[in-house]
N, CA, C and O of each residue as an XYZ file, in Angstrom:
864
protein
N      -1.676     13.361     -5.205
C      -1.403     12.455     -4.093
C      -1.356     11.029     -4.601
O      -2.200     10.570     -5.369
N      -0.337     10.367     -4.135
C      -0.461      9.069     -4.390
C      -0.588      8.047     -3.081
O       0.135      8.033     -2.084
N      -1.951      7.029     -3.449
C      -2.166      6.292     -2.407
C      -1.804      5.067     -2.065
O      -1.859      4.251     -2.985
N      -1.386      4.608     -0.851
C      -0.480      3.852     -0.804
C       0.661      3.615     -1.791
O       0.764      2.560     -2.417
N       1.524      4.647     -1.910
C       2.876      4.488     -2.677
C       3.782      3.656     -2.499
O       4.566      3.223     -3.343
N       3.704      3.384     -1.323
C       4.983      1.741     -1.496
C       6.609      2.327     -0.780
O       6.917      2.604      0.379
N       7.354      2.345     -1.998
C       8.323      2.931     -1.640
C       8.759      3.970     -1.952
O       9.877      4.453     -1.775
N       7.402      4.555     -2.690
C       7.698      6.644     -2.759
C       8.446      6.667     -3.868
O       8.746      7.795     -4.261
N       9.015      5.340     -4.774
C       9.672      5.937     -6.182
C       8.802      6.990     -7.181
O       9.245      8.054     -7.612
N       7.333      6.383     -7.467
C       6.461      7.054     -8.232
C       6.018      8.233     -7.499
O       5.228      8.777     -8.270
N       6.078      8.788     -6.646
C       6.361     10.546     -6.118
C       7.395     10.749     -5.976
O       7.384     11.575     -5.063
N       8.666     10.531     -6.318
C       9.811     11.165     -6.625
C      10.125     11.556     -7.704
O      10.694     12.612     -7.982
N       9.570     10.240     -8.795
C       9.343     10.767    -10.248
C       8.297     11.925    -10.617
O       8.586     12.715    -11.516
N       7.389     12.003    -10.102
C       6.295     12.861    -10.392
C       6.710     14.057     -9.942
O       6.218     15.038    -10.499
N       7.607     14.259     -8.948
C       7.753     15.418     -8.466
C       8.715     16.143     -9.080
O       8.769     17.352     -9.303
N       9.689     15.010     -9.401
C      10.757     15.248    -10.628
C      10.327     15.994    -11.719
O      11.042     16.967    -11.956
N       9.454     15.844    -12.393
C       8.989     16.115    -13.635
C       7.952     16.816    -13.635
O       7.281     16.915    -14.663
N       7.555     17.544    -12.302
C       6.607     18.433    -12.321
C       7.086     19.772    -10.815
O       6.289     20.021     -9.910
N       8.184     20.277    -10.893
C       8.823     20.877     -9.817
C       7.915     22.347     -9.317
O       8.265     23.166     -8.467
N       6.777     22.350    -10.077
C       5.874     23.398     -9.513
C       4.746     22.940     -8.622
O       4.041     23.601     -7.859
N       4.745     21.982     -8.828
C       3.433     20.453     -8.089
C       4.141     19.985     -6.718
O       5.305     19.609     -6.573
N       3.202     20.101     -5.827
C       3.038     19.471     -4.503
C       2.866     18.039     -4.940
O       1.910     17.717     -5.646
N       3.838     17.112     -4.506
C       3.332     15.724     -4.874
C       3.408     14.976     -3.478
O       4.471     15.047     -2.862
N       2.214     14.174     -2.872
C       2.191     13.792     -1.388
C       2.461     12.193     -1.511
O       1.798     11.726     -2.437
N       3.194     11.294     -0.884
C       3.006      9.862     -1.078
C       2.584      9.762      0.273
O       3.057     10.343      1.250
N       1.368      8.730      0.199
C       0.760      8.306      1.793
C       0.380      6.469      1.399
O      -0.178      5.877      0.475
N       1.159      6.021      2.897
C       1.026      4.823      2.898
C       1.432      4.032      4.449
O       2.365      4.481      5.114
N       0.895      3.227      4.768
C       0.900      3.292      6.151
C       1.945      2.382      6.914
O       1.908      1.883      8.038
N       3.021      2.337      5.764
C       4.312      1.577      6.793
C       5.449      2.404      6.809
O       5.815      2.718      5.677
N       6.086      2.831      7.678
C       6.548      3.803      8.105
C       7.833      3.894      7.206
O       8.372      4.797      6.566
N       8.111      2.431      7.459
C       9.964      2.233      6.855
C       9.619      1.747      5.401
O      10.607      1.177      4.938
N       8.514      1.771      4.469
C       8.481      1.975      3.053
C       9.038      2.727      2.462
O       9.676      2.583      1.419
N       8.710      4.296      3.544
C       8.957      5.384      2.791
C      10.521      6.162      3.551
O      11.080      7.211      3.233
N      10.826      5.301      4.472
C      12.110      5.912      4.794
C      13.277      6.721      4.096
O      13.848      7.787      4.326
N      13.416      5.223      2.653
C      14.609      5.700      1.664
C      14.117      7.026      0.982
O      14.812      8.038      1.064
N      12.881      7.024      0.286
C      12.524      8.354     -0.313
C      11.943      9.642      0.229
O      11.691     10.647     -0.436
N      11.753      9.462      1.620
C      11.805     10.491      2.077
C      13.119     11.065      2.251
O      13.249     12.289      2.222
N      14.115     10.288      2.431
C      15.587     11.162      2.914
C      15.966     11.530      1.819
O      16.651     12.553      1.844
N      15.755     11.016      0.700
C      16.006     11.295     -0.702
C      15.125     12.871     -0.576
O      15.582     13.980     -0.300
N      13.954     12.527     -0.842
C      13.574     14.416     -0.487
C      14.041     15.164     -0.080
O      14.217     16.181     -0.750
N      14.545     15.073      1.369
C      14.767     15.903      2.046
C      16.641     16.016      2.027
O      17.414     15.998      2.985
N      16.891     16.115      0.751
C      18.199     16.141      0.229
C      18.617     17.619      0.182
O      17.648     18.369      0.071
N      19.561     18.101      0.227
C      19.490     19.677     -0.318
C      19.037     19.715     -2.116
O      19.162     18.651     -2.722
N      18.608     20.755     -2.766
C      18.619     20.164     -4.025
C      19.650     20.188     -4.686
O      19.581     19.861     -5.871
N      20.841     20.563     -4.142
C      22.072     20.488     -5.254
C      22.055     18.486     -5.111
O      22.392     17.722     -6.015
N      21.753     18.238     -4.253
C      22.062     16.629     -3.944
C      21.014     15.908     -4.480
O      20.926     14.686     -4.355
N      19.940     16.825     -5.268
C      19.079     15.844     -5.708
C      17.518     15.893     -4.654
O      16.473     15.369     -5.039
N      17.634     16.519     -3.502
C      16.379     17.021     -2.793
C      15.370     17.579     -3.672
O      15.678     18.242     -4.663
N      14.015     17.298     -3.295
C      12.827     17.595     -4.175
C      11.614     18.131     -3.286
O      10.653     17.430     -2.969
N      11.815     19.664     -2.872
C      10.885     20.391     -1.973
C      10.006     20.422     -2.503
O       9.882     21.644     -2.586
N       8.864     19.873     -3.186
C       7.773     19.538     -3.410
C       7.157     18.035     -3.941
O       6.300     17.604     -4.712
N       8.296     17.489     -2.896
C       7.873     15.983     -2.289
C       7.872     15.800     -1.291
O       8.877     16.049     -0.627
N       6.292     15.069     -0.501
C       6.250     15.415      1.169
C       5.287     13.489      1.251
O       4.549     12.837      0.513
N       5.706     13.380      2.136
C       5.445     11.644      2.464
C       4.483     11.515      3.965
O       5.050     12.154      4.851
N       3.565     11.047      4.312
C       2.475     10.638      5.294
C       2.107      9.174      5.215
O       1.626      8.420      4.369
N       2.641      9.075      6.750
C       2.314      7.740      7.045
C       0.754      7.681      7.830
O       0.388      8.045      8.947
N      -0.029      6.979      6.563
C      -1.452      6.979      7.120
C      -2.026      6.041      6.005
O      -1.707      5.999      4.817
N      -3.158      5.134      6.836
C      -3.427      4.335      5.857
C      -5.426      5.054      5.081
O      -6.302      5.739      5.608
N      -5.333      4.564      4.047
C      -6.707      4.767      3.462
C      -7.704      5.055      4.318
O      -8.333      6.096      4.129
N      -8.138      3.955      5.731
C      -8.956      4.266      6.184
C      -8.972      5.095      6.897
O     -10.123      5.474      7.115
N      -7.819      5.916      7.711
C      -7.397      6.743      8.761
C      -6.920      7.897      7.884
O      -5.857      8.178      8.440
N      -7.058      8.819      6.762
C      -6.657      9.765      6.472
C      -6.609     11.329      7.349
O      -7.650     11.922      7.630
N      -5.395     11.797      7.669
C      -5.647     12.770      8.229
C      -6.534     14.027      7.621
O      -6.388     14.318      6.434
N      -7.475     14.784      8.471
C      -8.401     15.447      7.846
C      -7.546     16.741      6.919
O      -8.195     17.443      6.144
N      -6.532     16.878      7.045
C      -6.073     18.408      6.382
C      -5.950     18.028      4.746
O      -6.009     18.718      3.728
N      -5.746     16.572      4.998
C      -5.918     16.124      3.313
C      -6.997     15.795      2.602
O      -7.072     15.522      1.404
N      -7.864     15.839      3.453
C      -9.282     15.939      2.734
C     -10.245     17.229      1.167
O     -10.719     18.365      1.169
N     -10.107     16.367      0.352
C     -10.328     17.496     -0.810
C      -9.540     18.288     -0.977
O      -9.813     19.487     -0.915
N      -8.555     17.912     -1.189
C      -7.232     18.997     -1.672
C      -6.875     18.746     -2.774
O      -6.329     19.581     -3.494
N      -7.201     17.116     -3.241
C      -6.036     16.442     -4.269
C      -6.925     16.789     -5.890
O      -8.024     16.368     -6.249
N      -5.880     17.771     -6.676
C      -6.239     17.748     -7.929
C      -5.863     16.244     -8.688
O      -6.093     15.953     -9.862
N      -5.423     15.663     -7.977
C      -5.178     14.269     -8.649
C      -5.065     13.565     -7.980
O      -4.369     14.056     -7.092
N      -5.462     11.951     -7.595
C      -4.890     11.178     -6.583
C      -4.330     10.144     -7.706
O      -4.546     10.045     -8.913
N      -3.884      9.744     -7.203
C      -3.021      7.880     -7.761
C      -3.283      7.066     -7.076
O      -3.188      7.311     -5.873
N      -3.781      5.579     -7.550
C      -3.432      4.639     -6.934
C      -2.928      3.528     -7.546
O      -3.642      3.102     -8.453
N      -1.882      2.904     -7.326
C      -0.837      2.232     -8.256
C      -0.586      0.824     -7.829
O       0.358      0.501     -7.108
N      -1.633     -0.139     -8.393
C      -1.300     -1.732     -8.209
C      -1.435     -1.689     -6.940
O      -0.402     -1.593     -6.277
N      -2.647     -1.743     -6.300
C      -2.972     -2.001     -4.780
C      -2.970     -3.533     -4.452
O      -2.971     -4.493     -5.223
N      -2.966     -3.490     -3.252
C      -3.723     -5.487     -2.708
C      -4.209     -5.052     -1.859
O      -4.181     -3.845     -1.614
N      -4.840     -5.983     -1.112
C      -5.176     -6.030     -0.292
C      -6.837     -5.432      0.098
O      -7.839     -5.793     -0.520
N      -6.834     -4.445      1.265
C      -8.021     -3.726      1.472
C      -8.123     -2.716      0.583
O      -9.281     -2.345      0.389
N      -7.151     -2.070     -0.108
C      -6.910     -0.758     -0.743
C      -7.257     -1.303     -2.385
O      -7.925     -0.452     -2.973
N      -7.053     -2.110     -2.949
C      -7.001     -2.959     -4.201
C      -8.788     -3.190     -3.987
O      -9.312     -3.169     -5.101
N      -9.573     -3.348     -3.135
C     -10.984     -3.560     -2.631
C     -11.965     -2.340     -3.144
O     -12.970     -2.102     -3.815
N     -10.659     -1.582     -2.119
C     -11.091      0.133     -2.057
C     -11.436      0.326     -3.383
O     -12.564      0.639     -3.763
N     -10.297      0.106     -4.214
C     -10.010      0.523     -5.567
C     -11.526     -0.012     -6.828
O     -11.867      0.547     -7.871
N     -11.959     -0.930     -6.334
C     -12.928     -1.256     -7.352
C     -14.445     -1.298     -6.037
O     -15.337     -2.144     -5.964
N     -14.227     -0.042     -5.159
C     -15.312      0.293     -4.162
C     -16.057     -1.081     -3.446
O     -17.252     -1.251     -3.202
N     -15.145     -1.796     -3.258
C     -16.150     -3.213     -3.008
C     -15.571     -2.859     -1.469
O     -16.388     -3.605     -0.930
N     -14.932     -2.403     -0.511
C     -14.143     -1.673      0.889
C     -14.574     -0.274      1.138
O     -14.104      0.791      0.737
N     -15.692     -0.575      1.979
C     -16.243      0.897      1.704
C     -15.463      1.905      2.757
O     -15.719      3.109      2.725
N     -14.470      1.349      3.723
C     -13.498      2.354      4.359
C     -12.961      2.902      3.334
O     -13.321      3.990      2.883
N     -11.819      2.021      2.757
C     -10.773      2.565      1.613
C     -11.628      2.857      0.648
O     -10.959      3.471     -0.183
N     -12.864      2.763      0.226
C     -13.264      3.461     -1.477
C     -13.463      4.781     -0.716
O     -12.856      5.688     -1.284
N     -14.150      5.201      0.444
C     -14.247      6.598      1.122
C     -12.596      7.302      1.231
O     -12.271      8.436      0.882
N     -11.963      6.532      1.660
C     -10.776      7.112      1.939
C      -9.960      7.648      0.254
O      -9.209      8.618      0.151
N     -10.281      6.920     -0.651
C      -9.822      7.105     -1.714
C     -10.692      8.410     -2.589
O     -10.450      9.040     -3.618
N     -11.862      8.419     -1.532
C     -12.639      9.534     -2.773
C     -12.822     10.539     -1.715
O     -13.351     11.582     -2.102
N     -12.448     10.457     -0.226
C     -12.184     11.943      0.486
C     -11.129     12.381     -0.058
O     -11.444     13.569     -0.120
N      -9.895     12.314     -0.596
C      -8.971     13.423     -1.369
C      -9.408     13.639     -2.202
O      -8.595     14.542     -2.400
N     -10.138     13.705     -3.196
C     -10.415     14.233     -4.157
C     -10.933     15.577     -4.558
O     -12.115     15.760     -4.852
N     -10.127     16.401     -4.564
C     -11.033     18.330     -4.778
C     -12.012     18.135     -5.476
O     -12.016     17.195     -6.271
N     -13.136     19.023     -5.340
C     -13.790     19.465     -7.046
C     -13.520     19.523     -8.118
O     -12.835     20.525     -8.320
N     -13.746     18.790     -9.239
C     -12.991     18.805    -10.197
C     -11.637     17.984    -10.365
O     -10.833     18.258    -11.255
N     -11.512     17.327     -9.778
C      -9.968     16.495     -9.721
C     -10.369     14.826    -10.263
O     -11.400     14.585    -10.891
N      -9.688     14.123    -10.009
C      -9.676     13.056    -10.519
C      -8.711     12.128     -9.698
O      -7.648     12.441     -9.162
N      -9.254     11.076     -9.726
C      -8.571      9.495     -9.475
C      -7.911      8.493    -10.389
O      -8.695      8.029    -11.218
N      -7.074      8.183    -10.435
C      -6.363      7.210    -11.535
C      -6.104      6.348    -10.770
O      -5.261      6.454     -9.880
N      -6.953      5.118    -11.050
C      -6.480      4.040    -10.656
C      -5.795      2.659    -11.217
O      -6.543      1.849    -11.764
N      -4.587      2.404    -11.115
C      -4.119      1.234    -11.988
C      -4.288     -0.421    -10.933
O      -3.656     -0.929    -10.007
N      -5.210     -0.691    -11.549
C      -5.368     -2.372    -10.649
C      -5.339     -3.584    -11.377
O      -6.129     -3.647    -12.318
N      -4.723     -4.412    -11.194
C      -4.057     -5.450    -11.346
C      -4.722     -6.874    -10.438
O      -3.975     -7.537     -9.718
N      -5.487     -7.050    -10.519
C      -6.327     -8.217     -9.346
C      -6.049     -9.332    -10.028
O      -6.319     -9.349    -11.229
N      -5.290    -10.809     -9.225
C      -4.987    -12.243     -9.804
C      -5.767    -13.102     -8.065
O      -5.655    -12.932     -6.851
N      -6.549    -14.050     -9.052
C      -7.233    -14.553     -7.765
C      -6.268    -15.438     -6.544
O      -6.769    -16.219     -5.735
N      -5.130    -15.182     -6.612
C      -3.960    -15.467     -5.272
C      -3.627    -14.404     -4.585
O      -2.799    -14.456     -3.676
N      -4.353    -13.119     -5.011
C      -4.186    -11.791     -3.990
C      -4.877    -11.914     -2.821
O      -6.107    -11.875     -2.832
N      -4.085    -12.098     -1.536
C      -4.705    -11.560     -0.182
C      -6.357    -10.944     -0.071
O      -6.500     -9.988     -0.832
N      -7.238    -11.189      0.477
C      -8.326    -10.180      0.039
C      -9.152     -9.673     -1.586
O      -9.933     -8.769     -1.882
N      -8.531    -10.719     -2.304
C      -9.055     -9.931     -3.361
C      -9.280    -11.340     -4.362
O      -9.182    -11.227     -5.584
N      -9.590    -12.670     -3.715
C      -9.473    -13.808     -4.709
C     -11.127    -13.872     -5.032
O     -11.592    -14.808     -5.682
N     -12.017    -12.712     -4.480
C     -13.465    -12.907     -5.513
C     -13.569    -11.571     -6.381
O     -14.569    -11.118     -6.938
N     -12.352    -11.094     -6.352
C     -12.109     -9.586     -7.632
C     -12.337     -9.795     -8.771
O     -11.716    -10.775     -9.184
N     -13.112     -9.198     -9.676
C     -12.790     -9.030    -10.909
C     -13.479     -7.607    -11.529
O     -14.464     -6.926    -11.243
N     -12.559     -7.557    -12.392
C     -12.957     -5.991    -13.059
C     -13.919     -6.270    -14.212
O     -14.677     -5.404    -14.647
N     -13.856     -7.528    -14.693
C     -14.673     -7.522    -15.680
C     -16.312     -7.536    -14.896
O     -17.343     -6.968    -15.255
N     -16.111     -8.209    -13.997
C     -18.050     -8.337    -13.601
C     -17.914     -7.122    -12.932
O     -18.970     -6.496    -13.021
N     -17.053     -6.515    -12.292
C     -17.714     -4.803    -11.401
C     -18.300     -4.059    -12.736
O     -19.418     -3.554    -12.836
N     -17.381     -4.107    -13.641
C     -17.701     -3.064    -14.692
C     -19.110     -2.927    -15.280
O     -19.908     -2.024    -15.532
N     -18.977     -5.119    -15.437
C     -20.635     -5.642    -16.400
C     -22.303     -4.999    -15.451
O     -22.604     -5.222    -14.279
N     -22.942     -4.342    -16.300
C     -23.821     -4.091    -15.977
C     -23.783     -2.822    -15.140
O     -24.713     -2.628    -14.358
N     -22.750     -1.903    -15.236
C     -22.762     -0.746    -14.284
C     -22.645     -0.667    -13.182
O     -22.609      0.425    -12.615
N     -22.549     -1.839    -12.546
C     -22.132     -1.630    -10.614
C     -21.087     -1.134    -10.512
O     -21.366     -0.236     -9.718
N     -19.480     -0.970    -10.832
C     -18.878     -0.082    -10.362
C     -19.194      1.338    -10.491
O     -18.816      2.066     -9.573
N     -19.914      1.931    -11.613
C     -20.451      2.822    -11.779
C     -20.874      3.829    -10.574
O     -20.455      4.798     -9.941
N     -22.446      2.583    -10.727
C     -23.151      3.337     -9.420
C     -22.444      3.044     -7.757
O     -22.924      3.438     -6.694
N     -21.456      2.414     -7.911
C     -20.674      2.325     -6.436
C     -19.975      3.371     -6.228
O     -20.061      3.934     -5.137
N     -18.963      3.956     -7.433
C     -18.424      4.873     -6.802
C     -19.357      6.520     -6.789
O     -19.141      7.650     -6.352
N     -20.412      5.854     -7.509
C     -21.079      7.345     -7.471
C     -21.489      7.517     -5.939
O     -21.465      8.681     -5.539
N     -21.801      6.699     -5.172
C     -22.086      6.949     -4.004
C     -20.978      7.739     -3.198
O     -21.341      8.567     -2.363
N     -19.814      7.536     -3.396
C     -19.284      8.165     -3.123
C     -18.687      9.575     -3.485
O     -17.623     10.110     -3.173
N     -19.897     10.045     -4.362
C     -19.337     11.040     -5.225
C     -18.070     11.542     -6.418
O     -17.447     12.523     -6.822
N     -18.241     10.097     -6.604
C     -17.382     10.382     -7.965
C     -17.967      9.619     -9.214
O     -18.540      8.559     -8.966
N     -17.882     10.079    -10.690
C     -17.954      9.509    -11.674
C     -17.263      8.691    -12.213
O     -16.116      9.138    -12.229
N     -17.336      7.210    -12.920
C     -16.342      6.769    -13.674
C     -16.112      7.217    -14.939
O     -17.204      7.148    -15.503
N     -15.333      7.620    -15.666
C     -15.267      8.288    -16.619
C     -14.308      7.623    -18.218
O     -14.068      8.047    -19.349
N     -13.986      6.245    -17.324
C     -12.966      5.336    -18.009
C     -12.426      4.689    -17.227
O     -12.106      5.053    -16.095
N     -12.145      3.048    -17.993
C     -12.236      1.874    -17.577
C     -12.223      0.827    -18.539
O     -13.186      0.172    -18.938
N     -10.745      0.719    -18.945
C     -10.234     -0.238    -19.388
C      -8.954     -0.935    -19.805
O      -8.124     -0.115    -20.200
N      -8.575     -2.064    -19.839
C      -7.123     -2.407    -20.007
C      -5.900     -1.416    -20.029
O      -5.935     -0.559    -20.912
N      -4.997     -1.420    -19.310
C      -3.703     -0.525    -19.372
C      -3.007     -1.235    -20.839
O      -3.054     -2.288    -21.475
N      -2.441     -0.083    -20.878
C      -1.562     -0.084    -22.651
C       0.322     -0.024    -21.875
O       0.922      0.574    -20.981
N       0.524     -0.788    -22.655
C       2.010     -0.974    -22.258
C       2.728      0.287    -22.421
O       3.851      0.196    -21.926
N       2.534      1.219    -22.840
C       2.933      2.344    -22.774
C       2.853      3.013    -21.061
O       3.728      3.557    -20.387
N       1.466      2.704    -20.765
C       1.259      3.280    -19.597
C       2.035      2.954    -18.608
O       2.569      3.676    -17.767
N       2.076      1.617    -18.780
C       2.867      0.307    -17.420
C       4.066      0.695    -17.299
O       4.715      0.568    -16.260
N       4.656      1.420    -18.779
C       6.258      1.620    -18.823
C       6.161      3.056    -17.845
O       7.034      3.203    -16.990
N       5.307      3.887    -17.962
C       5.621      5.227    -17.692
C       4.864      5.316    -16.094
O       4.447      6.246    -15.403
N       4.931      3.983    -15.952
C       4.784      3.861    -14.090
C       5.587      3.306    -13.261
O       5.746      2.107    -13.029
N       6.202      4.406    -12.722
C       7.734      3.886    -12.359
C       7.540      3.716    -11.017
O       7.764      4.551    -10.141
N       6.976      2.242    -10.839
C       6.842      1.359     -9.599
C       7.445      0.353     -9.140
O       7.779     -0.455    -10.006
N       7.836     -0.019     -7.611
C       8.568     -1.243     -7.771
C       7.497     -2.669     -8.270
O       7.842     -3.602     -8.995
N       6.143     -2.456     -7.620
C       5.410     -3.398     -7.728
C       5.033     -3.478     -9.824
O       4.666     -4.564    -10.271
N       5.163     -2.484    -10.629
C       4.870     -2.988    -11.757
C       5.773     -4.150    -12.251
O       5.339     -5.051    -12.970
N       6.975     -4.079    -11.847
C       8.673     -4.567    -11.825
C       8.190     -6.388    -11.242
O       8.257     -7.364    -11.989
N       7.710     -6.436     -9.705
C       7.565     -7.336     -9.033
C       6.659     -8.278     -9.833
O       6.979     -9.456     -9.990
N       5.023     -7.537    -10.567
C       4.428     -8.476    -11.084
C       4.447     -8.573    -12.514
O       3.380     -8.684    -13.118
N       5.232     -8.552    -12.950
C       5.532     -8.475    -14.660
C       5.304     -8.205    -15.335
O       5.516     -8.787    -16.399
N       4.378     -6.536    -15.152
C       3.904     -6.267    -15.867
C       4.398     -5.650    -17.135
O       3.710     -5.659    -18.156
N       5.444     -5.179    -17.081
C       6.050     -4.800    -17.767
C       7.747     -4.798    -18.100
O       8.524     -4.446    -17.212
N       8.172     -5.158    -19.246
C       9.344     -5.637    -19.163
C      10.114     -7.278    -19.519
O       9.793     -7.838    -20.567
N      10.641     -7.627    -19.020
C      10.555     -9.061    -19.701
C      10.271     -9.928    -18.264
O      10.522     -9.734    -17.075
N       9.494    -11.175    -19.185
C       8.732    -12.542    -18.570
C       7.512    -11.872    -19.041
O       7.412    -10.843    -19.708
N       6.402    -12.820    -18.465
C       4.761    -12.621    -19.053
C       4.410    -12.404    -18.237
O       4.911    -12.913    -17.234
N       3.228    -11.432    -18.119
C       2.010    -10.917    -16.895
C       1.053    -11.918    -16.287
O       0.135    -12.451    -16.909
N       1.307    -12.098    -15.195
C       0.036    -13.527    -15.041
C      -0.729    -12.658    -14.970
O      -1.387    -13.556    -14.445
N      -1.501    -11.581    -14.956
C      -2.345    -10.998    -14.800
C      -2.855     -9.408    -15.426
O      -1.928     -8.625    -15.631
N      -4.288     -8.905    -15.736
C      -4.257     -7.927    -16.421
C      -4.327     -6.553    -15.816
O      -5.209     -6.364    -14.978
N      -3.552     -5.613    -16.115
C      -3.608     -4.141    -15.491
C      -4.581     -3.672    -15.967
O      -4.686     -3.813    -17.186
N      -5.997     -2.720    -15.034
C      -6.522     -1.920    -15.743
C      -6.898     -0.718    -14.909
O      -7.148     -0.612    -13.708
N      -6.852      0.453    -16.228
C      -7.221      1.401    -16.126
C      -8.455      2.179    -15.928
O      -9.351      2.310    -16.762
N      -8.415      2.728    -14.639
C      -9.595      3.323    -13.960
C     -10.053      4.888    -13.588
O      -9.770      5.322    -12.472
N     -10.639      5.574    -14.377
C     -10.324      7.281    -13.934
C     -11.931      7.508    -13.898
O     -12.929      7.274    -14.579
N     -11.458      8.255    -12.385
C     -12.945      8.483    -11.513
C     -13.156     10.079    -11.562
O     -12.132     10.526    -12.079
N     -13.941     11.021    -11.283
C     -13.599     12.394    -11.182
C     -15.127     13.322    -10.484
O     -16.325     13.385    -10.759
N     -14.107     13.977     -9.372
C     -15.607     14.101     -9.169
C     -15.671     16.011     -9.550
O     -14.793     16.866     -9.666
N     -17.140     16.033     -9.644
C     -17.670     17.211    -10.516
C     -18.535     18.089     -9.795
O     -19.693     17.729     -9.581
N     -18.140     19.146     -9.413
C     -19.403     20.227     -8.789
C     -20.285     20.646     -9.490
O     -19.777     21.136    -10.499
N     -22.105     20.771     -9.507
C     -22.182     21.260    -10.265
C     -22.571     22.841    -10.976
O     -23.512     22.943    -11.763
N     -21.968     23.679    -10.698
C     -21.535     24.524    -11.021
C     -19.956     24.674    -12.024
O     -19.783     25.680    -12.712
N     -19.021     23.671    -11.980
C     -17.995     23.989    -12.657
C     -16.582     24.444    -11.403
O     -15.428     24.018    -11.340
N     -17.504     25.720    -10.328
C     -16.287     25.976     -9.229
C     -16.060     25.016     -8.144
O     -16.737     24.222     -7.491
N     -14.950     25.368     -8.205
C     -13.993     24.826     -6.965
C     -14.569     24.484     -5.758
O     -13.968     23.748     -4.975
N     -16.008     25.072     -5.438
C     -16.425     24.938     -3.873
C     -16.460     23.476     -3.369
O     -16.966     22.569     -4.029
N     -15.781     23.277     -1.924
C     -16.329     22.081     -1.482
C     -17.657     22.066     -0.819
O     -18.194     22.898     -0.088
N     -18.061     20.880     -1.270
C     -19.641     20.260     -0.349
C     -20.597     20.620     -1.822
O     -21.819     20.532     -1.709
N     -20.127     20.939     -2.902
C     -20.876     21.421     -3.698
C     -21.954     20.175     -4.106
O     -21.502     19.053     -3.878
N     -23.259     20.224     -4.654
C     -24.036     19.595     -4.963
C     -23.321     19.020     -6.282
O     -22.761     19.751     -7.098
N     -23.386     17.981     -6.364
C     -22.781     17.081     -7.924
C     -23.871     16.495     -9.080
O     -24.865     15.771     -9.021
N     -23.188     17.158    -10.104
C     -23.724     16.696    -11.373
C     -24.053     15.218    -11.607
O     -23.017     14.578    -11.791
N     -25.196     14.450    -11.661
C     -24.915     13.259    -12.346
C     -24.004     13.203    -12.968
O     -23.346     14.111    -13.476
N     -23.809     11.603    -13.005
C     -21.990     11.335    -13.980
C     -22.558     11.398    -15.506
O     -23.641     10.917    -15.841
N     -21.789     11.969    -16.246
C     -21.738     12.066    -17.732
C     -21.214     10.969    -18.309
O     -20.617     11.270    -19.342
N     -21.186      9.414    -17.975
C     -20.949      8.621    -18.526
C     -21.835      7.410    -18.564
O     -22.132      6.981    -17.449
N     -22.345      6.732    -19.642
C     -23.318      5.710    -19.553
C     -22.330      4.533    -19.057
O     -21.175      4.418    -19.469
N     -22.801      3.869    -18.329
C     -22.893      2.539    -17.786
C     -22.372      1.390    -18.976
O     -21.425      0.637    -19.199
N     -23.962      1.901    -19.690
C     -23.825      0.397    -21.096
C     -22.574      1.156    -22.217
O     -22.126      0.430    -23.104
N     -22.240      2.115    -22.148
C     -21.061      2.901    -23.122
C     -19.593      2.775    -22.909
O     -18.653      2.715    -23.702
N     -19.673      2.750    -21.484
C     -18.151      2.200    -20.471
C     -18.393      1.017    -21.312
O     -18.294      1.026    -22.539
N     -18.707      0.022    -20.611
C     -19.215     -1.577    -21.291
C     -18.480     -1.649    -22.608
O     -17.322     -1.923    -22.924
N     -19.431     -1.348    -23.176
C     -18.944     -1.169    -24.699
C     -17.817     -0.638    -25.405
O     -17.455     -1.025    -26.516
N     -17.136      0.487    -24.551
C     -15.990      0.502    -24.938
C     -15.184     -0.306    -24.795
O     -14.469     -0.688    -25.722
N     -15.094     -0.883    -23.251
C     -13.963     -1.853    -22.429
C     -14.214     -3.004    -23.595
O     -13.200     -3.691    -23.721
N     -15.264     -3.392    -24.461
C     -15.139     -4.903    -24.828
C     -14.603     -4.324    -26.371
O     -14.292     -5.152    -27.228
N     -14.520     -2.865    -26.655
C     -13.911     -2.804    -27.965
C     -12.819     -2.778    -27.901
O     -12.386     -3.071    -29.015
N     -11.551     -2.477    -26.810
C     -10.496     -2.077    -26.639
C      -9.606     -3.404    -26.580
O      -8.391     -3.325    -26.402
């Protein structure tokens, strides 16, 4: 699932390149996703992609059938409340972002915070990270951080967004700002699939995240 997708390019690609995968884009303006939904719902000789399906719903309002389903969620250069969500400082959207998550699945989050963002001009990834508070934030919500640090231009290229395009991140001109990479995952502990399962402490130190992010 990808959250708040925008204009549904990055679940068209994903779905593209993975035609056995359910890929969901949810985002809560209706006419974002207009163009790529009709694009889906193409025949496939025309390029239609029956395992691309689009929901208009925002982070905090997720409909319940999507709750713990997602072997993967995305979230790709947020602002706003969702960009909040994203580094759990919005405790609607950090819930809304860690109710999809199955057992065993994972969150990828790519965030990009410049202090002229809407909602987000006391952001920073470097102090959530320092000292383990994002850590123990999203553990409350039952997930682990598991990694957390700077995006590699490789990555930026192979995120086929309009917003990577919009803020420069990649491509030509300079980035006013830094992308980073965030993967959350939450863990039953037993290993199975059950939901509501009791969870493993996170297997990642605090001061080790740290330490990597300042070697990278």
């Amino acid at each position: 699932m990808d959250l708040g997708t925008g204009d549904g390019r990055f679940v068209l690609a994903a779905a593209g390149a993975n035609p056995t995968g359910l890929v969901i884009g949810i985002d809560p303006v209706a006419d974002a996703l207009a163009e790529a939904s009709r694009r889906a719902a193409a025949p496939p000789p025309k390029g239609g992609l029956t395992n691309a399906l689009f929901v208009v719903a925002a982070a905090e309002s997720l409909p319940l059938e999507l709750h713990g389903v997602a072997e993967r969620v995305t979230v790709n250069l947020p602002w706003g409340s969702l960009l909040r969500g994203a580094l759990a400082l919005d405790e609607r959207a950090a819930a809304g972002i860690a109710c999809l998550v199955a057992p065993g699945g994972t969150a990828e989050l790519l965030v990009a915070p410049a202090d002229r963002d809407r909602l987000a001009g006391d952001v920073s990834v470097d102090g959530r990270l320092e000292g383990g508070c994002l850590t123990a934030d999203w553990r409350r919500y039952g997930l682990c951080l598991h990694e957390a640090r700077p995006a590699t231009a490789a990555e930026l290229a192979a995120t086929p967004t309009s917003w990577a395009k919009r803020l420069r991140l990649h491509g030509s001109g300079v980035a006013d700002r830094t992308p980073w990479r965030l993967v959350l995952r939450r863990e039953p502990a037993d290993g199975s699939p059950t939901r509501g399962g009791i969870l493993r402490p996170c297997s990642v130190d605090p001061a080790r995240t740290a330490s990597r992010r300042r070697a990278s």
